[in-house]
C-alpha positions in Angstrom: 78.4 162.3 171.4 76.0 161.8 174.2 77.0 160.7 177.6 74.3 159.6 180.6 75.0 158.4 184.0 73.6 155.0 185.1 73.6 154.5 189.2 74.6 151.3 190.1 74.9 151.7 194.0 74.0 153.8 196.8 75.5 153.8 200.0 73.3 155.0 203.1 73.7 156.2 207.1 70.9 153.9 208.6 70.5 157.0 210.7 71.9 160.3 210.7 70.5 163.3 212.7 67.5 161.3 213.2 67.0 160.4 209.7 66.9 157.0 208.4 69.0 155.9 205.6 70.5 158.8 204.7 72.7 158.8 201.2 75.9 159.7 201.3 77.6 158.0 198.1 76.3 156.8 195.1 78.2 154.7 193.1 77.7 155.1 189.0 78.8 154.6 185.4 79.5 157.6 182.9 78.3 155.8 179.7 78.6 157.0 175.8 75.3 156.5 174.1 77.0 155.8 171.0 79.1 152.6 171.7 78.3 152.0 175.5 81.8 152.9 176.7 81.6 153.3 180.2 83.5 154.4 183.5 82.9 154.0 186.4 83.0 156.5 189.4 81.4 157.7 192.7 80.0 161.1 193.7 80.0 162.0 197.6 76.4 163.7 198.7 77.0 166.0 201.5 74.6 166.8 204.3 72.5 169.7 204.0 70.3 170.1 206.8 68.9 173.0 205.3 68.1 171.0 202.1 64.2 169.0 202.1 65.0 165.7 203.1 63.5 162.7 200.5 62.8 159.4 202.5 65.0 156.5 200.6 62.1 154.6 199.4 60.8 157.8 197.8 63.9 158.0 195.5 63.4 158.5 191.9 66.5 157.8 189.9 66.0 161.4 188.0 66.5 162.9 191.4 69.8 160.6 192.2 71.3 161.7 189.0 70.6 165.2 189.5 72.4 164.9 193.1 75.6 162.7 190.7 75.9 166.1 188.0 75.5 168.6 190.8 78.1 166.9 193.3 80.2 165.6 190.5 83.5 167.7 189.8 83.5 169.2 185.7 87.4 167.6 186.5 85.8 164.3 187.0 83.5 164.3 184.0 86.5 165.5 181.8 88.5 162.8 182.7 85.4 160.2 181.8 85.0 161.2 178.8 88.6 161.3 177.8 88.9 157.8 179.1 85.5 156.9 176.8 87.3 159.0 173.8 90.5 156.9 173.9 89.0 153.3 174.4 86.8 154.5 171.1 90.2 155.6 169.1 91.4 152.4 170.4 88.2 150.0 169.7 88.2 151.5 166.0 92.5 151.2 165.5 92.9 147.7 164.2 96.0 146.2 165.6 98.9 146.2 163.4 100.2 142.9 162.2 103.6 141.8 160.6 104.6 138.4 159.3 108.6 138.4 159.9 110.6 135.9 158.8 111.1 132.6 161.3 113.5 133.4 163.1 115.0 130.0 162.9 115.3 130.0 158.9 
């Protein structure tokens, strides 16, 4: 099974060390690509003043999701997928289903 991150947020300084909008979350959805389980999570950027600095309208999503996988904790992305893995054991378990007796007969 395949699983890909869709962003659905980003949360920004307006200005920090006199940059403008400056991310520091990002707010996203661990999907399966098989039956579009998802969960959803958040991934903390730090500030890295050593690191290039990529104005906010110059964002590609590619470059967001890289920051999501490097920032995100192998704990975190465990967990996801467990939580995908049991809503698809669940999805594909019919309910049982019994037919007692009324009980006022």
């Amino acid at each position: 099974m395949n699983y890909y991150f869709k962003i659905k947020n980003i949360y920004c300084y307006p200005t920090y060390q006199n940059l403008e909008n400056v991310v520091f979350t990002i707010i996203w959805d661990y999907i399966d690509d098989t039956y579009g389980f998802s969960i959803p999570g958040s991934t903390d950027i730090p500030f890295d003043s050593n690191n290039s600095y990529t104005p906010y309208e110059s964002l590609t999503e590619s470059q967001v999701i890289a920051w999501v996988e490097q920032y995100t904790s192998s704990t975190t992305i465990e967990a996801a997928q467990t939580q995908i893995a049991f809503r698809i054991e669940e999805a594909n378990k019919p309910p049982e289903v019994i037919n007692p007796t009324l009980p006022w007969t």
